[in-house]
C-alpha positions, -999 to 999 in steps of 0.1 A, spaced: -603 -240 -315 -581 -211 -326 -548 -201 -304 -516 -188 -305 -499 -225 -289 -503 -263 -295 -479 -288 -273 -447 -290 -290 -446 -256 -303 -420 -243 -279 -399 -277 -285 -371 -257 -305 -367 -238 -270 -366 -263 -245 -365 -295 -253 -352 -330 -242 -314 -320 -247 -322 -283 -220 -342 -300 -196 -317 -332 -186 -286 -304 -189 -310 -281 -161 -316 -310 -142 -285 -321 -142 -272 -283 -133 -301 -283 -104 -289 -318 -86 -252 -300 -89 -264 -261 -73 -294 -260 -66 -317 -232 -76 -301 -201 -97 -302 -166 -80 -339 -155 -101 -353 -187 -85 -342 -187 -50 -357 -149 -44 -391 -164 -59 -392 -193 -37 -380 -174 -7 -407 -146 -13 -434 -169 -21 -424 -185 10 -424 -153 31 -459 -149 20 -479 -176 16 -498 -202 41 -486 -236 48 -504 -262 28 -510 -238 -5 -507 -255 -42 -483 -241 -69 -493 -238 -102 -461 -228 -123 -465 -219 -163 -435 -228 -186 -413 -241 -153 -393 -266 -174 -382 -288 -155 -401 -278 -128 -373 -266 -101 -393 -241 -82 -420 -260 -69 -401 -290 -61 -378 -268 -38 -414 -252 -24 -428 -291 -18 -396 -301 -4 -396 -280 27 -414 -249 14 -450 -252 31 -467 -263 -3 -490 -295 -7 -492 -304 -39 -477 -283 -73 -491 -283 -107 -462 -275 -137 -482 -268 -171 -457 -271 -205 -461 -265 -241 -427 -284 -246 -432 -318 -251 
């Protein structure tokens, strides 16, 4: 099957290195400015028990903060990073 991506193609961008450093940074501050306003819209908007599904969410931030107290039931985070 043809495609523009395989798993590990975007490793050069975010790899092992990035993702502790952002997790590290999230446990510190939380969610940046970008993410907050998408969590608090999504959470303006959306029903109680709804699923996430986040593309390219690294280390998965923004559905963690929508599980944790965000109305959301279960999240799905899809990489191309291994």
């Amino acid at each position: 099957m043809g495609g523009c991506c395989r798993p590990g193609d975007l490793d050069d961008v975010f790899d092992e290195k990035r993702a502790r450093k952002q997790a590290r940074a999230y446990a510190r501050k939380g969610l940046g400015g970008t993410a907050q306003q998408i969590v608090a819209l999504i959470r303006e908007r959306v029903a109680p028990g709804y699923t996430v599904l986040e593309v390219g969410g690294g280390i998965g931030a923004i559905p963690l903060e929508l599980l944790t107290g965000g109305g959301a039931a279960s999240a799905l985070n899809v990489e191309l990073s291994t």
